[in-house]
C-alpha positions in Angstrom: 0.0 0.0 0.0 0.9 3.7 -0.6 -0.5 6.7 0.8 -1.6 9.3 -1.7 -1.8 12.1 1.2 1.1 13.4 2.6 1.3 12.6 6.7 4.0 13.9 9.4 3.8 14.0 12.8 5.2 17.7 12.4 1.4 19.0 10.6 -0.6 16.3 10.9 -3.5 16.4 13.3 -5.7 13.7 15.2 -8.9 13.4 12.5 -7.2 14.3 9.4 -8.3 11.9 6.6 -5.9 10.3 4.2 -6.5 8.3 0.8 -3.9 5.3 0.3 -4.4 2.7 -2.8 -2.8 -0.7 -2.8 0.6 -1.2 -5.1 0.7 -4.8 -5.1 -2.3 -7.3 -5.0 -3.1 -9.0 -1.6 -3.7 -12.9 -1.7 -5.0 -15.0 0.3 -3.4 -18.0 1.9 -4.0 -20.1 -1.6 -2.8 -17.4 -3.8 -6.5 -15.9 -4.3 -6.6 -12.5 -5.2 -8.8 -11.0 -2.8 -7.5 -7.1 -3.0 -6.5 -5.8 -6.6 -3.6 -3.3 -7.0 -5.4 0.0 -7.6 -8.3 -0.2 -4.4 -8.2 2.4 -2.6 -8.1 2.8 1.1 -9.6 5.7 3.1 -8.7 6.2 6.6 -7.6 8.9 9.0 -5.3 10.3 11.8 -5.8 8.7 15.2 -3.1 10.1 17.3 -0.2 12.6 16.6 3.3 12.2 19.2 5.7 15.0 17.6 9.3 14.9 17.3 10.8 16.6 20.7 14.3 16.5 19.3 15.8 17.4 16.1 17.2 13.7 15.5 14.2 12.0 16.8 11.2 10.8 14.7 7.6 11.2 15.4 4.9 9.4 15.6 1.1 8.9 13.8 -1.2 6.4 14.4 -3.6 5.8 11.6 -6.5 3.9 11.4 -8.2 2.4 8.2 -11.6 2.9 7.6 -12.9 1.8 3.8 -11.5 -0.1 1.2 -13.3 1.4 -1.9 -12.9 -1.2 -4.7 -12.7 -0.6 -8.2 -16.1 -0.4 -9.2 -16.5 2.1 -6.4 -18.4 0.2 -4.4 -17.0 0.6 -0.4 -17.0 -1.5 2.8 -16.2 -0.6 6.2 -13.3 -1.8 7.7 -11.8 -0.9 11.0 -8.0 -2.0 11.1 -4.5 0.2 12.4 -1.0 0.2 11.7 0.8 -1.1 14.4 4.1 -0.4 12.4 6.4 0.5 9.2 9.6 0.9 8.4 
């Protein structure tokens, strides 16, 4: 996945939404696509920890919301990023 809106913890703010779309197609344990490159995935800010120190990262939370397929059709989702490198 790669978000389309830019996010930093140094102008970001809790509720902010963001758009993402998905770069690589997601399989299932059988090798079933069940999420075509190209879906789009809405969600939005949860929480904001800034960078104190000039050679420290930040933090954002995020939280997904919607996975709008390609016909444009949506369903809810609730999931968060736990991490990325």
């Amino acid at each position: 996945m790669e978000i389309d809106d830019q996010l930093s913890s140094s102008n970001s703010r809790v509720g902010d939404r963001f758009r993402a779309h998905v770069a690589s197609p997601v399989t299932d344990t059988a090798g079933k696509m069940i999420i075509p490159v190209g879906t789009i995935i809405e969600g939005h800010v949860s929480a904001v920890r800034k960078a104190k120190w000039r050679h420290r990262s930040g933090t954002l939370s995020i939280v997904f919301d919607r996975i709008r397929k390609l016909d444009n059709s949506a369903t809810d989702v609730r999931a968060t990023l736990t991490s990325a490198k």
